[in-house]
C-alpha positions in Angstrom: 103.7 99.2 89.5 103.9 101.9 91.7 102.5 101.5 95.3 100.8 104.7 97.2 101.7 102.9 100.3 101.2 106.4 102.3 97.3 105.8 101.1 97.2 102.2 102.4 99.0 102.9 105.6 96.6 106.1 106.5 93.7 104.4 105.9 94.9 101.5 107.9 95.9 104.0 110.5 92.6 105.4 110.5 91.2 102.3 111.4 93.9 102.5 114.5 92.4 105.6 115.6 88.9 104.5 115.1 88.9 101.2 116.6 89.3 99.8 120.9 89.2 96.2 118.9 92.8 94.8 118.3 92.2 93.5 114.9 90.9 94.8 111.4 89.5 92.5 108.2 90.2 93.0 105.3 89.2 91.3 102.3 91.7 91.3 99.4 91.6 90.5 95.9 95.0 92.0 95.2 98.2 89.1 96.0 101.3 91.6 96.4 104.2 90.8 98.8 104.0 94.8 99.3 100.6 94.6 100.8 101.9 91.8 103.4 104.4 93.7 104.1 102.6 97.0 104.8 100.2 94.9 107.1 103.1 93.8 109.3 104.0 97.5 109.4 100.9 98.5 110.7 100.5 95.9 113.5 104.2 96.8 114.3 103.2 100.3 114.8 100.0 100.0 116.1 99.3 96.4 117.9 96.2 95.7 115.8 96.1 92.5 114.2 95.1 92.5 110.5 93.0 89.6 109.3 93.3 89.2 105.5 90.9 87.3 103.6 92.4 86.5 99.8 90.5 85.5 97.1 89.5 86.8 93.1 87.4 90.1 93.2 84.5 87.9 92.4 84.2 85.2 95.4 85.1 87.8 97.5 82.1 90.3 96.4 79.8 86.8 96.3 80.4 86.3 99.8 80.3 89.9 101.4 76.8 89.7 99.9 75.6 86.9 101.0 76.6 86.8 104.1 75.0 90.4 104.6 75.2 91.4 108.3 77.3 88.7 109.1 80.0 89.8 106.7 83.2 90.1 108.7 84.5 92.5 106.3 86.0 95.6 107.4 87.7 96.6 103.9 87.7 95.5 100.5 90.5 96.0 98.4 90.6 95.1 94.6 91.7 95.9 91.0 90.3 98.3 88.8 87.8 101.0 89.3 85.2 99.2 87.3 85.6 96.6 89.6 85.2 99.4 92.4 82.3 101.0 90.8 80.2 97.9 89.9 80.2 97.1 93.9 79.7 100.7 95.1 76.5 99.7 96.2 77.9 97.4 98.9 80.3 100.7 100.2 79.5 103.0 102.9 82.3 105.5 102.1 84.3 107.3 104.4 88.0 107.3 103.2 87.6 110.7 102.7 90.3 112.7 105.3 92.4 115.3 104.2 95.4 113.3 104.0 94.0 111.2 101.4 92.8 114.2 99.4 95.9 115.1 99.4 97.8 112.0 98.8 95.2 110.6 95.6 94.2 112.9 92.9 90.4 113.6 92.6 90.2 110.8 89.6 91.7 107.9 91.5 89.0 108.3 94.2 84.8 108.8 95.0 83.2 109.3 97.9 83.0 105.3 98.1 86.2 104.3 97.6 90.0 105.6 97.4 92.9 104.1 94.7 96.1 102.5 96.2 97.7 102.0 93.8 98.0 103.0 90.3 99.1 101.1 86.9 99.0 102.1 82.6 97.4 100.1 80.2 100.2 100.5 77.4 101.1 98.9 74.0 104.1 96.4 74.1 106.0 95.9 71.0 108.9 93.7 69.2 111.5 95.8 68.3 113.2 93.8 66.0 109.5 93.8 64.0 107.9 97.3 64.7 109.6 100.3 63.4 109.8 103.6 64.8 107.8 105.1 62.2 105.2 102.8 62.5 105.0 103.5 66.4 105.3 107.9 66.3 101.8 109.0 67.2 100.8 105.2 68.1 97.2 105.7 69.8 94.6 103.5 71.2 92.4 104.4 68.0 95.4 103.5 65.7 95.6 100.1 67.4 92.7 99.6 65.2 94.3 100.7 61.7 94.6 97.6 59.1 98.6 98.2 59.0 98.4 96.2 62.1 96.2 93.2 61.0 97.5 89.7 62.1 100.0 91.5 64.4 97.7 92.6 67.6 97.2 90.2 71.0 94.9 91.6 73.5 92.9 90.0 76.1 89.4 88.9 75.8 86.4 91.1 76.1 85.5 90.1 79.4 88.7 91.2 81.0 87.8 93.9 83.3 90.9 95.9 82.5 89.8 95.5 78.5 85.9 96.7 79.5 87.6 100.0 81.7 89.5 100.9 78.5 86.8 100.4 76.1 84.7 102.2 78.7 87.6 105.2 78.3 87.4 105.5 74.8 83.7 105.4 74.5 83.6 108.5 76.8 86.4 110.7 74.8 85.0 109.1 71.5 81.4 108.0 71.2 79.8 104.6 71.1 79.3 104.8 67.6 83.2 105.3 66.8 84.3 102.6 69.6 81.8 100.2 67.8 84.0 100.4 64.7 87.2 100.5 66.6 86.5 97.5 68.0 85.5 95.8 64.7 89.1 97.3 63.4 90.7 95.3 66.5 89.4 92.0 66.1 90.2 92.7 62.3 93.6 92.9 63.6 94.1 89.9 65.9 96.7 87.6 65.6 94.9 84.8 66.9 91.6 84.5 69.1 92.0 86.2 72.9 93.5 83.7 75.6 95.2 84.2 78.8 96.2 86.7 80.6 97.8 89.9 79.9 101.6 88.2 80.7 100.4 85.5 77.8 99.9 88.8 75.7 103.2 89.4 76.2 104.7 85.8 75.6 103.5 86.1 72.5 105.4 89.0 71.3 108.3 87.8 72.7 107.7 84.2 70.7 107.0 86.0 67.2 102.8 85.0 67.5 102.1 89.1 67.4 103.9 91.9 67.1 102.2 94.3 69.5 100.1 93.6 72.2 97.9 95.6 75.6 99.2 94.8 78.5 99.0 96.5 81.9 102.4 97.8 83.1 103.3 95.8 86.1 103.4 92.7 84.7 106.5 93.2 82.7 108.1 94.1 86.1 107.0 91.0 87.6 108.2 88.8 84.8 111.6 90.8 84.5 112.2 90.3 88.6 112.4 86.4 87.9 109.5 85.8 90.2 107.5 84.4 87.1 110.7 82.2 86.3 113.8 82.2 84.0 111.6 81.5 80.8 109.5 84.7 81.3 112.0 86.9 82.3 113.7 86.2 79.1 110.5 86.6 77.1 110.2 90.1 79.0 113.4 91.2 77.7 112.3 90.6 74.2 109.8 93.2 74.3 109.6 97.4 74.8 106.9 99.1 76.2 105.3 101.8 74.3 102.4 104.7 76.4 99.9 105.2 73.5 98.2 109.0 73.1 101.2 111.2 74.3 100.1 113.9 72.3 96.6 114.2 73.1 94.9 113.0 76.6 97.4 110.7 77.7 97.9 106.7 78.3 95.1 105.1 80.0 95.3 104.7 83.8 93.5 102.7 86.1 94.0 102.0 90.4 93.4 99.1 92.9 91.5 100.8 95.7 89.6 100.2 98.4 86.3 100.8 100.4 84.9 100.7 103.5 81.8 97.8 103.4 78.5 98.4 104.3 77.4 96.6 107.4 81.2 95.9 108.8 81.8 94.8 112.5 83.1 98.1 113.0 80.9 100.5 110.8 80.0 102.9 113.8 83.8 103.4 114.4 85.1 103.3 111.1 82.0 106.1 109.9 84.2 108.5 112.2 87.2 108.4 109.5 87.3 111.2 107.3 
C-alpha cells in the first residue's frame, strides 16, 4: 500500500497553522503503524498533541452523529471513497490548498474530503493452476466468464470495497450489463462469500479457488509476517494479477479524510485551503 504521507502531514500541518489549541482529534477508522507514526511526527514538529479516536468506519460515523455539536471530532479518516461519499453530509470541506491539489489527483479528492492513501482492487491467482493464456486480457467483465466457474472467491456483497467496484463497472458498463455480470460471478463461486479479503486469499493459497479479488495491501501485510508464519507462507503461494490493462485500467480506490461539520475548531480549521 502506498502511503501519500506528504497529504496527511499538510493537512495536519494546516491544522498547526490554523489552530492556538495544542491538540487536534481525529477520529480514525484506518489501524496502520504508518499513521502513528506520522502523528508523532507532527507533534514533534509542531507541539500539538493529536488525540486519536480508533474504531470501524461505522461506530465512528454512529457517534459523530449523535453526539452532534458535542462531537469532539476534528477529522475523520477512513477507507474507501464510498465510505467518504455516503458521510459527505456530515463534512464541511476545506482540504482544499494548493498543496493538496497538487499532491492528489482530481479523482482521489472532492470538495469534502481528500484521499491519503491509495490501494488496487486486483485478481490474485495460483500459478501452479491458472495459465498464462487463461490470464492475457483478464478483465473485471471476464471474471464473470463460465471458464472460471467453481474457481472464483470474492468477498460478500456488502463489502464496501465489493459495492465501490460494482459501483465502477456499472458506470463504464450499464446497470443492465453489471446485472448479468454479477449473475456470471456467483455462477462462478467456489463456495459462498466469508471473510475478509486476506481469507480470499487463503483460499487460493489452500487449493479452495483458483483466483480470487483482493485489495493490494493485504498481500503485503501477510508477506511482512505481521499476520504470522502460516499467512506469510499462504502469501507466497499466490501472484497478483491488475485486471483491464488494455482498456481503462485496474480499479483504484483511497482512504481519505474530511474535515467534520460542527468540530471544536470549525472557525479555525474553515481558514485551511
Amino acid at each position: 500500500m502506498r502511503i501519500i504521507t506528504i497529504v496527511t502531514y499538510l493537512f495536519l500541518l494546516s491544522f498547526a497553522g490554523s489552530l492556538f489549541a495544542n491538540e487536534v482529534n481525529i477520529f480514525s477508522a484506518r489501524h496502520y503503524d504508518s499513521d502513528v507514526q506520522l502523528y508523532e511526527k507532527f507533534t514533534a514538529k509542531t507541539g500539538i498533541k493529536v488525540n486519536v479516536v480508533s474504531g470501524k468506519s461505522g461506530a465512528l460515523e454512529k457517534r459523530i452523529i449523535e453526539e452532534g455539536e458535542d462531537s469532539k471530532a476534528d477529522l475523520y479518516i477512513t477507507a474507501d471513497a464510498g465510505r467518504l461519499g455516503a458521510f459527505e453530509a456530515n463534512l464541511q470541506g476545506g482540504l482544499t490548498s494548493a498543496a493538496i491539489k497538487s499532491a492528489v489527483p482530481s479523482n482521489f479528492r472532492t470538495s469534502k474530503w481528500t484521499g491519503i492513501a491509495k490501494r488496487a482492487r486486483i485478481v490474485y491467482f495460483a500459478p501452479e493452476r491458472v495459465s498464462g493464456a487463461e490470464l492475457a486480457g483478464l478483465t473485471y467483465e471476464s471474471l464473470a466468464d463460465p471458464k472460471w466457474k467453481g474457481r472464483l472467491v470474492i468477498r460478500a456483497s456488502n463489502n464496501i470495497y465489493n459495492q465501490s467496484l460494482v459501483a465502477s463497472l456499472i458506470k463504464n458498463n450499464g446497470k443492465g450489463k453489471v446485472a448479468d455480470w454479477s449473475k456470471g460471478m456467483v455462477a462462478n463461486m467456489a463456495r459462498s462469500p466469508k471473510g475478509n479479503d486476506r481469507a480470499q486469499i487463503l483460499a487460493v493459497a489452500a487449493g479452495e479457488a483458483d483466483i480470487a479479488v483482493a485489495n493490494t495491501y493485504y498481500l503485503a501485510l501477510m508477506l511482512s509476517g505481521k499476520k504470522g508464519a502460516e499467512q506469510q507462507a499462504a502469501a507466497k503461494k499466490v501472484k497478483p494479477f491488475f485486471p483491464n490493462q488494455d482498456g481503462r485500467g485496474t480499479h483504484m480506490n483511497i482512504s481519505g479524510a474530511g474535515l467534520v461539520k460542527g468540530a471544536p475548531n470549525k472557525k479555525k480549521c474553515n481558514k485551511i485551503s
